[in-house]
C-alpha positions in Angstrom: 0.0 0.0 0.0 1.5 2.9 -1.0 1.8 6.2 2.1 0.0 9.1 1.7 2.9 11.2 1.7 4.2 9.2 -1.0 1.3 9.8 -3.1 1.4 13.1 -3.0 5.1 13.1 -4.2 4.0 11.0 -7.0 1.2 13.1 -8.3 3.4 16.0 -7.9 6.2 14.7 -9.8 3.4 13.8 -12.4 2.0 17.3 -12.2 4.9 19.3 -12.3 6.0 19.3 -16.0 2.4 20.3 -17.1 2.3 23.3 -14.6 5.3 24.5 -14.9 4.9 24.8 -18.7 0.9 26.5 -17.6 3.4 29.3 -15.6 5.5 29.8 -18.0 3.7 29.8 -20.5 -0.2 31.4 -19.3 0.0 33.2 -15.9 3.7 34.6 -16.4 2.9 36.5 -19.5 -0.7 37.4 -18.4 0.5 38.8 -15.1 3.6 40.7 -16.6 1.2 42.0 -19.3 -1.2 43.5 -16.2 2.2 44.6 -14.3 2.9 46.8 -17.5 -0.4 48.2 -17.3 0.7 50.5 -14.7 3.9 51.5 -15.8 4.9 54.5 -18.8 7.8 53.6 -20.6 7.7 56.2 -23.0 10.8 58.0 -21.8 12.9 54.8 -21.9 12.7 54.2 -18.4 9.5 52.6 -16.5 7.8 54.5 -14.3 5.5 53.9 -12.2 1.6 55.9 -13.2 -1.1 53.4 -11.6 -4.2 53.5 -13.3 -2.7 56.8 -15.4 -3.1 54.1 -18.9 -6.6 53.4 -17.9 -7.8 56.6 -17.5 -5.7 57.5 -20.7 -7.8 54.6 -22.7 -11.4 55.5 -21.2 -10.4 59.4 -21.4 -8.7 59.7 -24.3 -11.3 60.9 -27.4 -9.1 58.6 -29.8 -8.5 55.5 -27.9 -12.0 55.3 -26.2 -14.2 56.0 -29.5 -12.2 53.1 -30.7 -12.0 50.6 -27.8 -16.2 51.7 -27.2 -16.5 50.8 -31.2 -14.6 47.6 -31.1 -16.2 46.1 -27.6 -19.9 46.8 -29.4 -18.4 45.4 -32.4 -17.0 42.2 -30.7 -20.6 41.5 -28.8 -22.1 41.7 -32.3 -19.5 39.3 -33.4 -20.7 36.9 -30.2 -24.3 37.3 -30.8 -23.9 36.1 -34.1 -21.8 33.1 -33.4 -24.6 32.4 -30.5 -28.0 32.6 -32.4 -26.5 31.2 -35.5 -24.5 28.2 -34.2 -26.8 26.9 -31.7 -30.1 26.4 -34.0 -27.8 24.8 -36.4 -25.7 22.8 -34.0 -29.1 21.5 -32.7 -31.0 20.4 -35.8 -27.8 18.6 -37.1 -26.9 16.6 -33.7 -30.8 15.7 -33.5 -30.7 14.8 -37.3 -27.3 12.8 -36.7 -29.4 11.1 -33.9 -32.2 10.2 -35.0 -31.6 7.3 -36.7 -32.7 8.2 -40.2 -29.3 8.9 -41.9 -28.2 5.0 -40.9 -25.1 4.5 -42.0 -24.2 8.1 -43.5 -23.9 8.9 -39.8 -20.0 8.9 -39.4 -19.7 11.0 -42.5 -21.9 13.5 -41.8 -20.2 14.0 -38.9 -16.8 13.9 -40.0 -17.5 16.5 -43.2 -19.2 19.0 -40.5 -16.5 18.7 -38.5 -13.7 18.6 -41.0 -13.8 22.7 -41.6 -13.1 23.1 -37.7 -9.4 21.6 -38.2 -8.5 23.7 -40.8 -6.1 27.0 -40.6 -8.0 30.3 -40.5 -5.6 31.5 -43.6 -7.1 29.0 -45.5 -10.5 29.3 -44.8 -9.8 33.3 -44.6 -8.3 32.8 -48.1 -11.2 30.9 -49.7 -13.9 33.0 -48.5 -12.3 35.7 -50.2 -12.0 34.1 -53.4 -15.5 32.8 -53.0 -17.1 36.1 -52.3 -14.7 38.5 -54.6 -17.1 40.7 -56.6 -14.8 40.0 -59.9 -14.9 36.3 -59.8 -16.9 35.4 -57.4 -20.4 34.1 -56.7 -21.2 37.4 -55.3 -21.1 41.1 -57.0 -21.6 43.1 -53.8 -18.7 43.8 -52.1 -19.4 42.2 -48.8 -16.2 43.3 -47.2 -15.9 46.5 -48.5 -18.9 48.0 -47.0 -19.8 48.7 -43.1 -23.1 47.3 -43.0 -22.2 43.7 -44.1 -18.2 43.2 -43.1 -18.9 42.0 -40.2 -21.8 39.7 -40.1 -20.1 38.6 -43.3 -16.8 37.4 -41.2 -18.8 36.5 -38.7 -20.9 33.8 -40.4 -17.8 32.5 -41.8 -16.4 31.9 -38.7 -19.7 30.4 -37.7 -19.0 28.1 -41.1 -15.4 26.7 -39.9 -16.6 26.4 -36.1 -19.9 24.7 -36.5 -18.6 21.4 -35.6 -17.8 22.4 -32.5 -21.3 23.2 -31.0 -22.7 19.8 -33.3 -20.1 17.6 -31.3 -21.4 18.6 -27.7 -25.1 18.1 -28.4 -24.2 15.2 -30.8 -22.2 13.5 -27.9 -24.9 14.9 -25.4 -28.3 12.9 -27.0 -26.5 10.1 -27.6 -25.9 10.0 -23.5 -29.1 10.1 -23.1 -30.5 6.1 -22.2 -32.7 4.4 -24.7 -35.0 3.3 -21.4 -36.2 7.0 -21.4 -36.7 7.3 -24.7 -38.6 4.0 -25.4 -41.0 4.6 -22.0 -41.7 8.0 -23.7 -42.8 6.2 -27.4 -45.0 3.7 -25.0 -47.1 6.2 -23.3 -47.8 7.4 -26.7 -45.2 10.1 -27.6 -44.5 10.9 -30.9 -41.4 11.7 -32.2 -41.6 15.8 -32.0 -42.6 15.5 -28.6 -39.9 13.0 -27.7 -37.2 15.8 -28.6 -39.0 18.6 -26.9 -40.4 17.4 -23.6 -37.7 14.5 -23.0 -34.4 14.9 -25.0 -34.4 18.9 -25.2 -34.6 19.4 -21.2 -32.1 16.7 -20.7 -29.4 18.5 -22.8 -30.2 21.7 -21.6 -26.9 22.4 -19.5 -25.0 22.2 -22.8 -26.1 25.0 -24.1 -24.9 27.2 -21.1 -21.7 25.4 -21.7 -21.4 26.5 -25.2 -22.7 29.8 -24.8 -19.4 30.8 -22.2 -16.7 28.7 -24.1 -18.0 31.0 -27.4 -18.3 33.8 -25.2 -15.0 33.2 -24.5 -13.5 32.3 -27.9 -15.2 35.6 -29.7 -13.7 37.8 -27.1 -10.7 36.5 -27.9 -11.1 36.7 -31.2 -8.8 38.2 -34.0 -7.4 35.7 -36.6 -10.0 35.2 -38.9 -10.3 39.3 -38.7 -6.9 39.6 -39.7 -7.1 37.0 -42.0 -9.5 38.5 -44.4 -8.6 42.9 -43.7 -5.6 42.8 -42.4 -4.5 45.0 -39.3 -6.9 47.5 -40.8 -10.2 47.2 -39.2 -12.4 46.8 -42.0 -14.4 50.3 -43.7 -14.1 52.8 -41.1 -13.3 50.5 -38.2 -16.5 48.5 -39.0 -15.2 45.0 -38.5 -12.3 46.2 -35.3 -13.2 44.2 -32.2 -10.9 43.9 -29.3 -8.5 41.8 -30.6 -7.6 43.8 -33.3 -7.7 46.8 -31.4 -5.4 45.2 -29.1 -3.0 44.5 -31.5 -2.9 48.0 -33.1 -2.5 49.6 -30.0 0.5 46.8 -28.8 2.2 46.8 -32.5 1.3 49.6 -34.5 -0.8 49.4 -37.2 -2.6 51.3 -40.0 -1.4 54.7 -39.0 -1.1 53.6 -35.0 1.7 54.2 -33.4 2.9 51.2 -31.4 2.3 52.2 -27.0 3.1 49.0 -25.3 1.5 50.3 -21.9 -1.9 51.3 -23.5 -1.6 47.8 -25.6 -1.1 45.4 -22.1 -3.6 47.8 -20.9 -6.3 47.1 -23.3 -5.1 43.2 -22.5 -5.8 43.5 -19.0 -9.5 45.3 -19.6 -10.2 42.4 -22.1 -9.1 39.7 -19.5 -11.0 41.6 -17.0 -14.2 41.6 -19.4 -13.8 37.6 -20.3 -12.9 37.1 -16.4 -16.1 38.7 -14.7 -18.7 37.3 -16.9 -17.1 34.0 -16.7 -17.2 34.1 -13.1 -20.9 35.7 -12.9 -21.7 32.4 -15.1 -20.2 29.9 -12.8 -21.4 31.6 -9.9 -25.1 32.4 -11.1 -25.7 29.8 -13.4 -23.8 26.5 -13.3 -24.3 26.2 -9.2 -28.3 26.2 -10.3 -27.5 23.5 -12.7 -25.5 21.6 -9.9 -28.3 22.1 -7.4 -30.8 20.5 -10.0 -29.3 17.8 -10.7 -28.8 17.1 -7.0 
């Protein structure tokens, strides 16, 4: 029998490589890049200006029209991803499991999910073929004007992650037993009723699940934005979300100069964003969920 002390040596020695790699690699840069928040080193030397950069970003007519534009920007770019994906996600993991596609099942699910493991460039780069106005299928520039960029690069994004969202309810009706299911089609449910009343209520946490990793994921968001515009943010800033900002204020981009401060600043307000609402999730809704099922 192996001591307890000994265990715990053991699944530290085990643990160790992983975390130190999470350090150096996740909390060392995220903490440095809130450290430089408070700090000016425009002069060549670091000095010390509290929350001088924050007030500077909120304050600052330039900086906060932008970060204000990008932010609404960005929880247009969620919303889509959200009432877009879900539907869709839905009606394809309760098509995959309903048993009439037989044995198309596997590749179905493999062809939805293929675009998800493909680079953003590519996808970035074929969408822009598809859609060019010269040779394309479509003769309105999509990209070039503000009132369609960015549901445009936001339903291709929607296009490449759709798997995604289809895997967890896929995965999610398929744990659901077939005792439930066939006492349901004995009292005389039919199938709509089946998926409604029994299936849709049983698979119901997912969708709080979904909703915060692509909460998550959009607010994070930047590649496939870059991808198709660039560092410039679209026609007059109409596809910028944070990321993008983020990186033109870091960088220097598209007649920005580069501020380091103001960029790990607009870092640490987006970490704070994805942090609080992540937590106001877990604490709010996920400990309901916990208590239900208890």
């Amino acid at each position: 029998m192996i001591r307890t002390g000994t265990r715990y040596r053991m699944l530290a020695l085990f643990v160790a490589p992983a975390l130190v790699v999470y350090v150096a690699f996740a909390v060392y840069p995220l903490l440095s890049s809130v450290g430089m928040s408070f700090f000016d080193s425009g002069g060549g030397e670091s000095t010390f200006v509290g929350f001088g950069n924050y007030v500077e970003l909120f304050t600052n007519p330039t900086t906060s029209e932008r970060f204000w534009n990008a932010l609404v920007n960005n929880v247009e770019f969620f919303l889509i991803h959200l009432l877009v994906e879900l539907p869709i996600g839905l009606l394809i993991a309760a098509l995959l499991t309903s048993g009439r596609l037989r044995r198309s099942v596997g590749v179905y699910r493999t062809l939805l999910f293929i675009p998800a493991t493909l680079s953003v460039v590519i996808v970035g780069f074929l969408w822009r073929l598809i859609i060019n106005p010269l040779w394309g299928i479509v003769e309105f520039p999509l990209l070039g004007t503000e009132a369609t960029a960015l549901p445009t690069i936001s339903l291709m994004s929607v296009w490449q992650y759709l798997g995604i969202p289809m895997v967890f309810l896929y995965t999610a009706l398929l744990a659901i037993p077939d005792d439930v299911v066939e006492a349901s089609r004995i009292d005389g449910a039919g199938a709509w009723t089946i998926f409604w009343r029994i299936k849709f209520p049983l698979i119901a946490p997912q969708f709080g699940l979904i909703t915060i990793l692509t909460y998550i994921w959009t607010f994070n968001g930047f590649d496939i934005v870059y991808a198709l515009n660039g560092s410039a943010p679209g026609p007059n800033y109409s596809t910028d979300i944070l990321g993008t900002f983020f990186y033109r204020s870091f960088f220097g981009s598209s007649g920005q100069v580069a501020d380091l401060d103001l960029g790990a600043t607009v870092a640490s307000v987006i970490f704070a964003i994805i942090l609080v609402t992540t937590a106001a999730y877990f604490w709010v809704l996920q400990r309901r969920l916990k208590t239900y099922e208890l």
